[in-house]
C-alpha positions as CSV (number, residue, x, y, z in Angstrom):
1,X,9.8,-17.7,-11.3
2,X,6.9,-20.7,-11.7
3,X,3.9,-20.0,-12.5
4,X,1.0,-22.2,-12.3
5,X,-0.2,-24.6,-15.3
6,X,-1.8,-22.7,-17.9
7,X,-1.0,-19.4,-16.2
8,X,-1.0,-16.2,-18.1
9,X,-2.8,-15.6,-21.1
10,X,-5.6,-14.3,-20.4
11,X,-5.1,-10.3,-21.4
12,X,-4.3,-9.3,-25.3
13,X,-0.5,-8.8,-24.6
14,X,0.2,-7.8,-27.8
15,X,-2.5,-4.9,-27.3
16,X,-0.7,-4.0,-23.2
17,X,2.7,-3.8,-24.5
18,X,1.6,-2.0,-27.3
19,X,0.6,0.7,-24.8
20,X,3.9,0.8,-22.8
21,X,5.0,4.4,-22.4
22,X,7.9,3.9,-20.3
23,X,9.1,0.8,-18.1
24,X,11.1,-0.6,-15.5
25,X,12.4,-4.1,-15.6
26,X,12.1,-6.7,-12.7
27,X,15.7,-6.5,-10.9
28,X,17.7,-8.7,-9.3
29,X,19.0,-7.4,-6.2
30,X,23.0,-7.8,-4.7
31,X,21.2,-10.7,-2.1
32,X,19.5,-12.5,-5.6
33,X,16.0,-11.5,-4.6
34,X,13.6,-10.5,-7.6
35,X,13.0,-6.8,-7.1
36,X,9.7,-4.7,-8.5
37,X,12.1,-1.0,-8.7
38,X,10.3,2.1,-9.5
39,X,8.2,3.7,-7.3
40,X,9.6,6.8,-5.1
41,X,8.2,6.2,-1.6
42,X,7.2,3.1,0.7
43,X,5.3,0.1,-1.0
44,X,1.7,-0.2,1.2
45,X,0.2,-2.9,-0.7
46,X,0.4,-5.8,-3.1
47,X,-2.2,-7.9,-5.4
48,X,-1.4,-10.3,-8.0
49,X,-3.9,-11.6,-10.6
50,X,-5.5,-14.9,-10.5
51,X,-3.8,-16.3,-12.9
52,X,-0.3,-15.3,-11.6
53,X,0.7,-13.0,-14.4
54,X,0.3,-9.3,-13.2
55,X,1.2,-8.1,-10.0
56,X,-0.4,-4.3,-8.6
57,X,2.0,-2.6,-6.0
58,X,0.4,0.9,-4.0
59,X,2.4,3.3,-2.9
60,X,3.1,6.1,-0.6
61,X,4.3,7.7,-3.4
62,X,0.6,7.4,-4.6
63,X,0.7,5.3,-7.6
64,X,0.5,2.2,-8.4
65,X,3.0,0.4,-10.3
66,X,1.7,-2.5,-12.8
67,X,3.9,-5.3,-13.6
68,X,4.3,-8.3,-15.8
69,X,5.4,-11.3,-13.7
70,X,6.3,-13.5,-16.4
71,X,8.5,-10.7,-18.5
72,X,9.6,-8.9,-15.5
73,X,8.7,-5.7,-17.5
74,X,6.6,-2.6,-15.6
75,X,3.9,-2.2,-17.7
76,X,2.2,1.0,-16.5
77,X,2.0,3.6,-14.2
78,X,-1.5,3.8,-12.3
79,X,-1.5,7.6,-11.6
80,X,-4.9,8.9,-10.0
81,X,-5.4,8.9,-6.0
82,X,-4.4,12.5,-4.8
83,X,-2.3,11.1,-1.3
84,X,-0.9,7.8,-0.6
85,X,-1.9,4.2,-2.9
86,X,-2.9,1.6,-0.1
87,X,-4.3,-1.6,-1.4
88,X,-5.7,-2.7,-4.9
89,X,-7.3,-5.7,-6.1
90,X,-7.4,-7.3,-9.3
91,X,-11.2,-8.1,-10.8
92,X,-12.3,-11.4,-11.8
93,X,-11.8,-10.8,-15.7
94,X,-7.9,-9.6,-15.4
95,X,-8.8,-6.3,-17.0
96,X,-9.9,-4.0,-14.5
97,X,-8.3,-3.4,-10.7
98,X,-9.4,-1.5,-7.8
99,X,-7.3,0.2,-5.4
100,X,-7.8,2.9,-2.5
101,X,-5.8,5.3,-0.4
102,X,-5.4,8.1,1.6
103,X,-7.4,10.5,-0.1
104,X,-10.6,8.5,0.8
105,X,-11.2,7.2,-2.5
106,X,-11.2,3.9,-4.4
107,X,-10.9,4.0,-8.1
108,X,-11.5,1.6,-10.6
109,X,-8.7,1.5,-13.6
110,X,-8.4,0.0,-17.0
111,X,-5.3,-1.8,-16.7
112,X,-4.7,-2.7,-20.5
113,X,-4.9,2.0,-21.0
114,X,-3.5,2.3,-17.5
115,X,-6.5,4.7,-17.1
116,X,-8.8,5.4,-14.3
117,X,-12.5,4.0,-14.9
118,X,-13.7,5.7,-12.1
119,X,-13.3,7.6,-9.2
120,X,-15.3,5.8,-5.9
121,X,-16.5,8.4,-3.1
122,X,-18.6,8.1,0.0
123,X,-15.8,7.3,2.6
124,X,-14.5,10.3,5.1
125,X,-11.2,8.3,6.3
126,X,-8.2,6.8,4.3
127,X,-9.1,3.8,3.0
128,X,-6.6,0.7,4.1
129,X,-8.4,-2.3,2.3
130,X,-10.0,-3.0,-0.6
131,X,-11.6,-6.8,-1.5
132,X,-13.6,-8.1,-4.7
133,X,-16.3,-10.4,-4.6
134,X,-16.0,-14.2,-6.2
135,X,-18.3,-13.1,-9.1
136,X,-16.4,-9.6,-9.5
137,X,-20.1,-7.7,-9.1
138,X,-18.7,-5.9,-5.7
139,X,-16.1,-4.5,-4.1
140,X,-16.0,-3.8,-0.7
141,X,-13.9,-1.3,1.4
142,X,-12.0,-0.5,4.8
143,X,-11.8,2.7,5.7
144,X,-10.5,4.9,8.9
145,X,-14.0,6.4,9.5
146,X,-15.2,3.1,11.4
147,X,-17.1,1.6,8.5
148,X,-16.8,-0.5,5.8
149,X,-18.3,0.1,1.7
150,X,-20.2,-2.2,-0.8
151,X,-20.1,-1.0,-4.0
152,X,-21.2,-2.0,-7.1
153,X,-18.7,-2.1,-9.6
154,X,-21.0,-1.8,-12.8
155,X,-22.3,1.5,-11.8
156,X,-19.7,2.6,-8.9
157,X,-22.6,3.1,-6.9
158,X,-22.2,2.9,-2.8
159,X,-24.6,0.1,-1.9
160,X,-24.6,-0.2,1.8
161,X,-22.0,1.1,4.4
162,X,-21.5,-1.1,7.3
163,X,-21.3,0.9,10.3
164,X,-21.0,-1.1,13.7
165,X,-17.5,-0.5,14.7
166,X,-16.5,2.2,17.2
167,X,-12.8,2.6,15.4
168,X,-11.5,2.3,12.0
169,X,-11.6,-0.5,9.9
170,X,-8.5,-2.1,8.5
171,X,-9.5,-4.9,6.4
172,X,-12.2,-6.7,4.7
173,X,-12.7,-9.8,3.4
174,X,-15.7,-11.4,1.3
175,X,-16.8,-15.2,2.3
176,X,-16.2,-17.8,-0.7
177,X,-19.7,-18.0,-1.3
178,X,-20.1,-14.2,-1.6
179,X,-23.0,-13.8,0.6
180,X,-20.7,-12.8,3.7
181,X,-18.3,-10.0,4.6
182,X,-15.6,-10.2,7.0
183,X,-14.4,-6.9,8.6
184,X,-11.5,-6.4,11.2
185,X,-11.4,-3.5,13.4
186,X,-8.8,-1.1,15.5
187,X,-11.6,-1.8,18.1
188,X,-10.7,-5.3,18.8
189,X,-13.6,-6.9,17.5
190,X,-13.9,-9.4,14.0
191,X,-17.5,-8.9,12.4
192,X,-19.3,-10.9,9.8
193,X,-22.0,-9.0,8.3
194,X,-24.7,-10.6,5.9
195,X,-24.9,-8.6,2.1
196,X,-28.1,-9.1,1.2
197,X,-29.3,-7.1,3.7
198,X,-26.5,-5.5,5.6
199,X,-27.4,-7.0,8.4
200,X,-24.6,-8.0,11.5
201,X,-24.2,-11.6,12.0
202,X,-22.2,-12.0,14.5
203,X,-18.9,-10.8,16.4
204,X,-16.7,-13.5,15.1
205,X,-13.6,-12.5,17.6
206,X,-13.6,-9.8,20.5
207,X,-10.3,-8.7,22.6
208,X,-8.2,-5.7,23.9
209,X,-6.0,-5.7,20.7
210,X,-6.6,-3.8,17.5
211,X,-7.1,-6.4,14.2
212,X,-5.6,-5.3,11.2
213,X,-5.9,-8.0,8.5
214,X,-8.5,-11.3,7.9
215,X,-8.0,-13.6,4.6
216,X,-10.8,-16.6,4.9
217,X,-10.0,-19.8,3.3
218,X,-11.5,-20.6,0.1
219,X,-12.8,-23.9,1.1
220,X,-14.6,-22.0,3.9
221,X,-13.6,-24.2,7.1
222,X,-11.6,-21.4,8.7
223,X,-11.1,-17.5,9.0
224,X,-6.9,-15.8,9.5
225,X,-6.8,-12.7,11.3
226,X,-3.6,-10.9,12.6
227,X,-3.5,-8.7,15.3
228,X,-1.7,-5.8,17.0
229,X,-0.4,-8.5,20.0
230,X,1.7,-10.2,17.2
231,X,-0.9,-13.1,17.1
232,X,-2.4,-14.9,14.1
233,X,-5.7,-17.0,15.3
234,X,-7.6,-19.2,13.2
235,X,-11.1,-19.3,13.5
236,X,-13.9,-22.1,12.3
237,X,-15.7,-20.4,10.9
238,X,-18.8,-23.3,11.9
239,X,-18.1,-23.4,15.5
240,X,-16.4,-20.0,16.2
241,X,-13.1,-22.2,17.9
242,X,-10.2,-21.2,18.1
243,X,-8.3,-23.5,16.0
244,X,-4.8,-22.1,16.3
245,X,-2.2,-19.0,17.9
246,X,0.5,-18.3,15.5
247,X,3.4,-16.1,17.1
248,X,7.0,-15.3,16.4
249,X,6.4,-12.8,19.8
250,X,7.0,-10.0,17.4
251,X,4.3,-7.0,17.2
252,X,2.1,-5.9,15.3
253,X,1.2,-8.2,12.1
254,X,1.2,-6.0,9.3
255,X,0.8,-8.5,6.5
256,X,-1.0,-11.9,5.8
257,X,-1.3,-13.8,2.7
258,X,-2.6,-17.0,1.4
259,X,-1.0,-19.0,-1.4
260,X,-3.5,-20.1,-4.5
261,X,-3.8,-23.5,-3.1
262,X,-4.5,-22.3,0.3
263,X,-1.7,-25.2,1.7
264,X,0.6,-21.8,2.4
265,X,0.1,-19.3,4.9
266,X,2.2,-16.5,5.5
267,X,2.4,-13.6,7.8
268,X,4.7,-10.6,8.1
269,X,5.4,-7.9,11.8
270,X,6.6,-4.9,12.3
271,X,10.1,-6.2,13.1
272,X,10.8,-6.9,9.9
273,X,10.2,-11.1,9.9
274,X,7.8,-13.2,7.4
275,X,6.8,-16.5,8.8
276,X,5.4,-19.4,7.0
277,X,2.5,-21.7,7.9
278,X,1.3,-24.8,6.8
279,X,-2.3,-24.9,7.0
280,X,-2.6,-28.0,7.2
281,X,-1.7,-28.5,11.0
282,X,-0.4,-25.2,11.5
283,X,2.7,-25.6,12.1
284,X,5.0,-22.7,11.1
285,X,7.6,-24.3,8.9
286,X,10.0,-21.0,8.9
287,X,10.6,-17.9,10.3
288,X,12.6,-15.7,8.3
289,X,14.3,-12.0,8.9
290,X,13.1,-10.0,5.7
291,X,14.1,-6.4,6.6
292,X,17.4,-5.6,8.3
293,X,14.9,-2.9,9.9
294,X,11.4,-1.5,9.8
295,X,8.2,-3.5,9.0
296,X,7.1,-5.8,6.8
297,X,4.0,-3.6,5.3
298,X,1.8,-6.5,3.1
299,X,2.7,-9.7,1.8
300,X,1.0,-11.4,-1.4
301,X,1.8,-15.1,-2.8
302,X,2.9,-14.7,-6.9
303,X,2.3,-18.3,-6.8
304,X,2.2,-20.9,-4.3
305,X,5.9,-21.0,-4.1
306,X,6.9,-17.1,-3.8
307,X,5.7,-14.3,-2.1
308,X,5.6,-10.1,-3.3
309,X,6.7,-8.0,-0.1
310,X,7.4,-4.4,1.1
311,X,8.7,-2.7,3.3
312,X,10.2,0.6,3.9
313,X,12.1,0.3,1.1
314,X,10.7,2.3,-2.4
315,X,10.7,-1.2,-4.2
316,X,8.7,-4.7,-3.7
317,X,10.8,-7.7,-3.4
318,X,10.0,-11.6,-4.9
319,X,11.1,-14.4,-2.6
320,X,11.3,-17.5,-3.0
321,X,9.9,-19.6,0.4
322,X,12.0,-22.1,0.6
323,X,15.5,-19.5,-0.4
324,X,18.1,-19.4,2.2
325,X,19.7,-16.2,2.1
326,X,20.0,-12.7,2.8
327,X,16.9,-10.3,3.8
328,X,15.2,-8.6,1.2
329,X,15.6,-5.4,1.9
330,X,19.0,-3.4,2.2
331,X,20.4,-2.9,5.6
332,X,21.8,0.8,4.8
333,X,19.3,3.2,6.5
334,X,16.3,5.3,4.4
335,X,16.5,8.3,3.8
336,X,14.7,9.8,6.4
337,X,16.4,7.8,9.2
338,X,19.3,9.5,8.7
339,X,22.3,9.8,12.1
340,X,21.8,13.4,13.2
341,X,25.4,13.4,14.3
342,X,26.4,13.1,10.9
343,X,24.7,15.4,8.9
344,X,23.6,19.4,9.6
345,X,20.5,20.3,11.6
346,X,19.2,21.6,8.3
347,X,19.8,18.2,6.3
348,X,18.1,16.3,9.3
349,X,15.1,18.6,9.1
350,X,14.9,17.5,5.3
351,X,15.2,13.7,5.5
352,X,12.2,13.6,8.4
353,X,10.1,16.0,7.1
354,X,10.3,16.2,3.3
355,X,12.6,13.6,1.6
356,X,9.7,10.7,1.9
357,X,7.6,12.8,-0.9
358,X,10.2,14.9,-2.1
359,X,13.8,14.9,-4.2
360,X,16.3,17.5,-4.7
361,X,17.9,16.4,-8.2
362,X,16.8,17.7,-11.8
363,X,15.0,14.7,-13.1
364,X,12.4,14.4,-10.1
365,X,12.4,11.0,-9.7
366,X,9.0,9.2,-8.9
367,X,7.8,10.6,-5.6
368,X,4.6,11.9,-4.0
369,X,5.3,15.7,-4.5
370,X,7.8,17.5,-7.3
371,X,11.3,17.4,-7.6
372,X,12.6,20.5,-5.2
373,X,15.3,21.1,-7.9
374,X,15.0,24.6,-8.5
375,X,12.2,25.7,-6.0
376,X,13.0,29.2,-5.1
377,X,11.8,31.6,-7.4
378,X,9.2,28.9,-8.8
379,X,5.4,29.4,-8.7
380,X,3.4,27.3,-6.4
381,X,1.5,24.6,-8.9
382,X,4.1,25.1,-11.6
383,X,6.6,22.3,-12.1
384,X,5.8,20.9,-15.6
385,X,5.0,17.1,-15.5
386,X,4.0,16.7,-12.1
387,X,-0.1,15.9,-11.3
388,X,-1.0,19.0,-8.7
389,X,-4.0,19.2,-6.9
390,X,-6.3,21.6,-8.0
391,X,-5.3,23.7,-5.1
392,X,-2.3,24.1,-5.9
393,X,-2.5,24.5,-9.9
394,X,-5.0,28.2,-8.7
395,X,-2.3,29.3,-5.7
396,X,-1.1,32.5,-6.4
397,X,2.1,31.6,-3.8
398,X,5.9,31.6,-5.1
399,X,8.2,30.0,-3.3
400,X,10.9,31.7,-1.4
401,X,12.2,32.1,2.2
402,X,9.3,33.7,3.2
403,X,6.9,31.4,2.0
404,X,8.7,28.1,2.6
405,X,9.1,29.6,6.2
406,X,4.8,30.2,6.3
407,X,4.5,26.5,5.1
408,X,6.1,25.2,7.9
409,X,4.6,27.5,10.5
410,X,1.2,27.0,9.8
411,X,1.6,24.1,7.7
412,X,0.2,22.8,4.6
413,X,-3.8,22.2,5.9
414,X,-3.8,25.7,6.3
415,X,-0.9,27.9,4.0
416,X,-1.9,25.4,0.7
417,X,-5.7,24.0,2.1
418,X,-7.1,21.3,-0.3
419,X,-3.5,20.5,-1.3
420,X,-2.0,16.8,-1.6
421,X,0.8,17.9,1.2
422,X,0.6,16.1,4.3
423,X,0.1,17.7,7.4
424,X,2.6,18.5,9.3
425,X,4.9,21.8,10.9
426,X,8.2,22.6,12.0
427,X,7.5,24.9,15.3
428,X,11.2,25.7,16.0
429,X,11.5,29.1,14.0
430,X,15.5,27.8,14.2
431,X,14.6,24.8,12.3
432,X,12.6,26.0,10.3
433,X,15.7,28.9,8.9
434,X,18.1,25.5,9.0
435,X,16.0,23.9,6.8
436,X,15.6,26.9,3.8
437,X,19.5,27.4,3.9
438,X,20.1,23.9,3.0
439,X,17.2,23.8,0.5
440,X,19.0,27.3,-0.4
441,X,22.0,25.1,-1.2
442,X,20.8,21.9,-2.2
443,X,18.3,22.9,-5.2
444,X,20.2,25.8,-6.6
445,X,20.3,25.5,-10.2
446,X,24.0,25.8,-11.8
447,X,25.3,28.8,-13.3
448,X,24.9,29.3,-16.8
């Protein structure tokens, strides 16, 4: 894979791989895509660093997954947020990242230790999008609770919270200049916001459909932003004109990226197609089927000829723009889409409800809860090697029939409260018994 001139060095390798303590090496899939292979659950988000060497992928699994472009070797593990890894950034200096997630937090990591800095709190929503500012002094923040953060990333300290919009906010973006901020809204509405003062601009864009992502040109003529009608528009950002619809008729658009040299834009929907742009007439130059099915969840350039994506699948894939061939991602179904005429009620119950956070073999895998190897008979919080939430490590619950049947009465907000498990129930008492005999099966351990 190219990189650009002079791209690379920046970072004491000696001193990163020095650190390794386990790693996964780039892949290349049965289709000859580059894959990033590692994570256990849904890729959300992708960064890569400015000089084109290190790429950050966030998970539903919640980590995030570090990677050396250039070697193809994982280098670390990112292991802190307590629910599902959204979005990072990379900062200025190649050293430090920021990412946020589910759990309503950002945190800032050391990415030569793999260690997190600093845990960010103030927001009372997931957090979808995280930005850094051109001189890496800020960071700012999307989050579900219908505002948006500036923080400072010297002290960690929340600076202002932009609160205008009347729904959640799924992306922000800084202007090049640094003295703007961009945010995009499930409300319908594109807002520019002033930082010296926190003070509202103006509403760049207003309409019936929910905006998920903006990315601003770097040259500052023009403003991207994707909506949930399956529309790209391109604002000037002088004049407020429209400059351009971009549309494969496909809804929503789940990812947006712009290559280093800003001559590339490219947009993924939720059936599964990336479509490239030139921007300099904005003509869309190809169209391509990535996933065989599902969504295309975010898209980031590795350099002005290849773009990281994801999917449903637990991996990122590296494609080449200009590759004929194959999708990127495999057209057997996940896990949890399995055919209900195939398997029993209780196996069904298993791939919807747990399988995205949860294997059944010895060695656990990387998911976002423990291996269920072995779970009957073992105490709530005890599974050596796996991160638990604080609830969980002080439960005084074993797991058996009876419990495992409470758990999915109730459900986890209220059985395990302050635990990492998602909400959800199974109300069908039926179910719910289908479900424990094939966990009954399915994690016994051998006999000795």
């Amino acid at each position: 894979m190219s990189k650009p001139a002079g791209a690379g060095r920046s970072w004491a390798v000696g001193v990163v791989l020095a650190t390794i303590v386990g790693w996964w090496p780039m892949t290349v899939s049965a289709n000859g895509y580059e894959q990033l292979v590692g994570h256990g659950g849904p890729v959300k988000g992708a960064a890569v660093s400015g000089d084109g060497r290190y790429a950050l992928t966030a998970s539903f699994d919640y980590t995030l997954g570090l990677w050396d472009l250039d070697s193809g070797d994982q280098v670390h593990w990112l292991d802190a947020h307590e629910a599902a890894a959204n979005t990072a950034a990379f900062l200025p200096d190649g050293r430090r990242a920021i990412s946020g997630g589910d759990d309503f937090d950002l945190v800032l990591w050391d990415l030569e230790t793999g260690g997190a800095l600093q845990r960010l709190e103030g927001h009372k929503g997931k957090v979808l999008s995280v930005a850094v500012s051109p001189d890496g002094a800020l960071a700012a923040s999307a989050s579900w609770d219908g505002s948006a953060g500036l923080w400072s990333l010297e002290t960690g300290e929340l600076l202002t919270l932009f609160a205008g919009h009347v729904a959640g906010v799924n992306d922000v973006a800084f202007s090049p200049d640094g003295a703007l901020l961009y945010t995009a809204s499930t409300d319908g509405s594109l807002r520019s916001w002033r930082l010296s003062d926190g003070e509202l601009i103006r509403i760049e864009a207003s309409h019936g459909f929910g905006i998920n992502l903006v990315t601003v040109d770097p040259a500052g003529a023009w403003i991207a932003y994707g909506s949930t009608d399956g529309v790209v528009r391109i604002l000037s950002t002088k004049t407020g004109e429209e400059l351009a619809q971009l549309t494969g008729d496909r809804r929503p658009i789940l990812g947006l990226a712009l290559s280093p040299d800003a001559k590339t834009l490219a947009f993924g929907d939720g059936e599964g197609f990336i479509t490239i742009v030139a921007t300099k007439d904005w003509r869309i130059v190809r169209d391509f089927r990535a996933a065989a099915r599902g969504p295309i969840w975010s898209l980031a350039f590795a350099d002005n000829d290849s773009l990281i994506a994801s999917g449903l699948d637990d991996y990122a894939a590296i494609w080449p723009v200009g590759f004929e061939g194959d999708p990127l991602f495999a057209e057997d179904a996940r896990r949890f889409l399995v055919d209900p005429d195939e398997v029993s009620n209780g196996e069904r119950q298993f791939a919807r409800k747990c399988s995205v956070c949860h294997t059944l073999e010895p060695d656990g895998k990387r998911r976002a809860g423990p291996t269920l190897f072995g779970v009957f008979g073992r105490k709530a919080g005890a599974l050596h090697g796996y991160n638990y939430s604080e609830a969980l490590l002080g439960a005084t619950i074993t797991w058996s029939p009876e419990t495992l049947d409470k758990l999915f009465d109730i459900g986890p907000d209220y059985y395990t409260p302050g635990s990492k498990m998602p909400m959800q129930r199974i109300v069908d008492p039926a179910d719910r018994q289908d479900l424990i005999e094939f966990l009954r099966a399915a994690t016994a351990k051998p006999q000795q």
